[in-house]
C-alpha angles and dihedrals in degrees: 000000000000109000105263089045139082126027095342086070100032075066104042092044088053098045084048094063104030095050102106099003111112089165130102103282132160128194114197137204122199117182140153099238119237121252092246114075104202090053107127100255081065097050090052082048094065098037087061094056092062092071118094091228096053127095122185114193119166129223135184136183094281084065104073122032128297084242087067093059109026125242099259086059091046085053095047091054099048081050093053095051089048085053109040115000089187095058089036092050081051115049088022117041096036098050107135135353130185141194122215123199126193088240102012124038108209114195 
């Protein structure tokens, strides 16, 4: 990662809104995982949930209504699946996670 991004910021973003601040607060981080693993994002991932505030819990398109998404992208889903269960595993069933902290929510 460029220097500025990555875990170095994740950091200083979450000391700049927590100094000072003894009331409930939540920060949250929302992202589409990589296909590798072991990328760095994921490293940070699992390093979070080491921590005893942190919650990760995953999510995926078959999570929220089908209102939300719209029927063509539910069927293209489902096509792709049909066509190509590893792309489909991939873009479609690790969508989003998020990780939820008592003071902090990390996504």
């Amino acid at each position: 990662m460029i220097s500025g991004e990555g875990e170095d910021e994740l950091q200083n973003i979450e000391a700049t809104f927590i100094r000072g601040n003894d009331a409930e607060f939540c920060m949250e981080y929302y992202f589409n995982p990589p296909k590798n693993p072991k990328s760095e994002i994921m490293q940070w991932v699992e390093k979070m949930c080491k921590r005893k505030d942190c919650l990760r819990i995953h999510t995926d398109y078959r999570d929220v209504p089908q209102s939300w998404l719209g029927k063509k992208l539910i069927e293209s889903a489902e096509e792709l699946k049909r066509l190509d269960i590893k792309m489909y595993n991939w873009l479609w069933l690790r969508t989003l996670y998020w990780y939820r902290r008592i003071n902090l929510l990390y996504v």
